[in-house]
N, C-alpha and C positions, 0 to 999 in steps of 0.2 A: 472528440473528447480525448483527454491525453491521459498519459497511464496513474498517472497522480491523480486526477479525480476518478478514473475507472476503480482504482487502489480504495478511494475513500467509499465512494458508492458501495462497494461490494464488503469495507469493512463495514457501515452500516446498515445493511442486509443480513450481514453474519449475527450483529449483535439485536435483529427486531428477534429471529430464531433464536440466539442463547436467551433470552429473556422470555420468548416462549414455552422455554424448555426448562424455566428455573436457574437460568447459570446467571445469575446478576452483576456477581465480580467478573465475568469474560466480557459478557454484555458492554460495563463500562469502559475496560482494557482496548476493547474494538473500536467502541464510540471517541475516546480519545486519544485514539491512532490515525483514527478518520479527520478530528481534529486538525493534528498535527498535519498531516499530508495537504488539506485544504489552504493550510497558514501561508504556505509555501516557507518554511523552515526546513521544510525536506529539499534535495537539491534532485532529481533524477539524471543520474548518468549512463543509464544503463548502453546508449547507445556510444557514449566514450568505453567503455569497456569491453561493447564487442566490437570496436574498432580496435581495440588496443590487442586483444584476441585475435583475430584478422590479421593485424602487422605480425607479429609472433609467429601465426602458423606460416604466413609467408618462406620464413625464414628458412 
């Protein structure tokens, strides 16, 4: 599982609890974040970055 769906799953875990708990509008804000990351509109670079971090500290 790659960090993108890991990312979705867990925003839509977050939002079964805010809806538990009464928060309706976080609920939805989770749920179509989860959306969005699933779409693949999200790009994940995290690992260009800590490579880009890595060259830098080389320096």
């Amino acid at each position: 599982m790659d960090r993108l769906t890991r990312a979705a799953d867990e925003n839509r875990q977050a939002a079964v609890w805010a809806r538990a708990h009464g928060r309706e509008e976080r609920a939805k804000q989770l749920e179509e974040r989860a959306d969005e990351l699933e779409s693949g509109r999200v790009q994940d670079c995290t690992d260009q970055v800590i490579a880009l971090f890595r060259a830098v500290g080389r320096r």
